[in-house]
N, C-alpha and C positions, 0 to 999 in steps of 0.2 A: 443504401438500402432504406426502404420505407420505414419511418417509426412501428408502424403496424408492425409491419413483418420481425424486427428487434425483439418487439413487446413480445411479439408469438411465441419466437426461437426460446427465449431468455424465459418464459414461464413453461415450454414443454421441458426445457432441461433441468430446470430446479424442481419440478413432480416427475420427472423421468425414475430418480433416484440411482442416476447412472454413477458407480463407481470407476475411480481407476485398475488395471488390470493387474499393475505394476507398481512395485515401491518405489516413489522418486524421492531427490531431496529437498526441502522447502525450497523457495524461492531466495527466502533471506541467507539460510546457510549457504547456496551459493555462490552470494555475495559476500558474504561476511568469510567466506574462503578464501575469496579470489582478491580480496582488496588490499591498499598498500595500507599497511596497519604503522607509519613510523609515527603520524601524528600521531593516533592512539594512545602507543607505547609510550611516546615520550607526555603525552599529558597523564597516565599512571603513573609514572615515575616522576611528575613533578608534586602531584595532590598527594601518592603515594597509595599503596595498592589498599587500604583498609579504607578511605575516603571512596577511592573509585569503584570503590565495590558496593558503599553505601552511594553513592549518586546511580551507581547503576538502576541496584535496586528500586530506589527512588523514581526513577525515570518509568523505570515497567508498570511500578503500582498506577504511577499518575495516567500513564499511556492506557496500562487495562481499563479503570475508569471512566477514559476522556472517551472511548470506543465505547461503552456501556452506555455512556450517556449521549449519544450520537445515534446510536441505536434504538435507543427509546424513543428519542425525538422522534425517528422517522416511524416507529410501528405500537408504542402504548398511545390508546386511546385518551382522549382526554390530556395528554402529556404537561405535568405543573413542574417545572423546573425548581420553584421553592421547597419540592419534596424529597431534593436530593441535595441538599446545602451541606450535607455531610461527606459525599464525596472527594475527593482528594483530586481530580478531576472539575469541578463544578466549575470554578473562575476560569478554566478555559474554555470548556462548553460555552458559557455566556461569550467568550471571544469571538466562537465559531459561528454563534444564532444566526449574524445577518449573511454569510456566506451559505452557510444550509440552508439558508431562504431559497439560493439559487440554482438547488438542488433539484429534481425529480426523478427520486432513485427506485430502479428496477429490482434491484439484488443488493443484499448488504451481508459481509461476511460470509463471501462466494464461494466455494471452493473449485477453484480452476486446476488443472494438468494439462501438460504434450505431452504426447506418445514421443513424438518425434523429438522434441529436447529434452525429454526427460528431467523434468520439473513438475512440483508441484506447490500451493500456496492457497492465501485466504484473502481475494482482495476486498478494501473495506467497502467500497462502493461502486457500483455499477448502477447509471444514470445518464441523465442529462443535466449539463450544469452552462447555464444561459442558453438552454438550449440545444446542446450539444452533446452527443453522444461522448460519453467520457469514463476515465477509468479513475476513480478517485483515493484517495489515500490520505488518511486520517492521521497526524503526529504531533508531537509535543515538545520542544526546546527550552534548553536552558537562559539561551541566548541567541540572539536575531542571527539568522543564516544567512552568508551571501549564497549567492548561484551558484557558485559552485563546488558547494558543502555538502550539498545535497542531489550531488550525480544519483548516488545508488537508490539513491529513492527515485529517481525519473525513469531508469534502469530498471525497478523493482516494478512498477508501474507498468513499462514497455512491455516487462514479460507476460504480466499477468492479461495484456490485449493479445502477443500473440497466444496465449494456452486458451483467450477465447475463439480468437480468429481458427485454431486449431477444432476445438471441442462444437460451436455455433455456427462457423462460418460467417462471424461479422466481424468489421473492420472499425477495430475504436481508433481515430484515426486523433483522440486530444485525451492528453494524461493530465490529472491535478492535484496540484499538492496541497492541504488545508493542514498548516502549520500553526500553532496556538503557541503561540511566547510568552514563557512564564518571565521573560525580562521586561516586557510592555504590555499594551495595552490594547492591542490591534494584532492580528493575527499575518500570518503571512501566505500570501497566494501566488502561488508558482503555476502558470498552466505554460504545456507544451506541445509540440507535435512529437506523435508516436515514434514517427517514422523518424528522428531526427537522432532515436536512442537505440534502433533495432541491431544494427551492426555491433553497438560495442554490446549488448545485452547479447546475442548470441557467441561473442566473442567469449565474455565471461562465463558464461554456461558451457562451452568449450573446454574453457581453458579447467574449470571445476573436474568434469568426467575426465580429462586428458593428466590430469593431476591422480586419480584413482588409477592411474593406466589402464583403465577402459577407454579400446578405440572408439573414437568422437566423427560421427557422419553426418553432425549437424548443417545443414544449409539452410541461407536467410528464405 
């Protein structure tokens, strides 16, 4: 699809002010359902639950922040980064500057659904990044992630291209991760194909409804 025709779809549907019909569950709760939780478990039980409840928290403050200020970048005018040194969030924004550089985002803090998977969610960015139509996702770590730490967040990402492929009829056909590591000094970029995560992401969203024992008609 033409960029025009994207630009069009993507700004008649954020002034549409089109609602979903139906209540669905976030995109993350359905992950956060369906997953094997033994590492989880077993790293509260090694910090112990009164530590992992403060890193939790810790995690959220810094993540709501790092979104705040990622969002300002792209829409306050004038935007002085020295004017939020107080943020808890801030040293990783400056991680993320030269990757946002490569940004050109359409929609930020989007809110997608499917009728048909019944899901719904907030993704952080909808753009193009090098150029590319892409579905972007905004995070923050304690500690450097291999690849494969960070399935449900490619998964998280997958879904929220098809609830647009669903909702717009376009096809984001590259997901991306912008990871801000609070253990260095350089952030980490994970890009993928869509299509390489759509099977197990409707698996998971399956396997969530089929867990409520509501029957699941979901097809890719």
């Amino acid at each position: 699809m033409e960029k025009i025709e994207v630009v069009q779809r993507v700004s008649d549907f954020l002034n549409s002010g089109k609602e979903p019909t139906n209540k669905y569950p976030g995109v993350t709760r359905v992950l956060s359902s369906t997953q094997d939780e033994t590492g989880l478990l077993e790293w509260r039980r090694r910090v112990g639950e009164q530590e992992a409840e403060r890193i939790s928290r810790e995690s959220l403050a810094i993540g709501t922040s790092l979104d705040t200020l990622v969002q300002k970048h792209f829409t306050e005018d004038n935007f002085k980064q020295e004017n939020y040194k107080s943020e808890t969030g801030y040293d990783l924004y400056r991680q993320l500057k030269k990757p946002l550089a490569r940004v050109e985002p359409l929609a930020l803090q989007m809110k997608v659904w499917s009728d048909r998977l019944r899901v719904m969610g907030y993704l952080d960015i909808l753009g193009y990044f090098d150029g590319v139509l892409s579905v972007m996702d905004v995070k923050n770590t304690r500690t450097t992630k291999k690849k494969e730490y960070v399935e449900d967040y490619f998964l998280q990402t997958a879904i929220y291209s098809l609830c647009l492929y669903d909702l717009l009829g376009i096809e984001v056909k590259q997901i991306v991760l912008l990871i801000a590591d609070r253990s260095n000094t350089v952030p980490q970029i994970f890009i993928e194909r869509t299509k390489n995560h759509v099977r197990t992401s409707i698996h998971r969203i399956a396997e969530y409804h089929n867990n409520l024992t509501v029957p699941s008609t979901i097809t890719a």
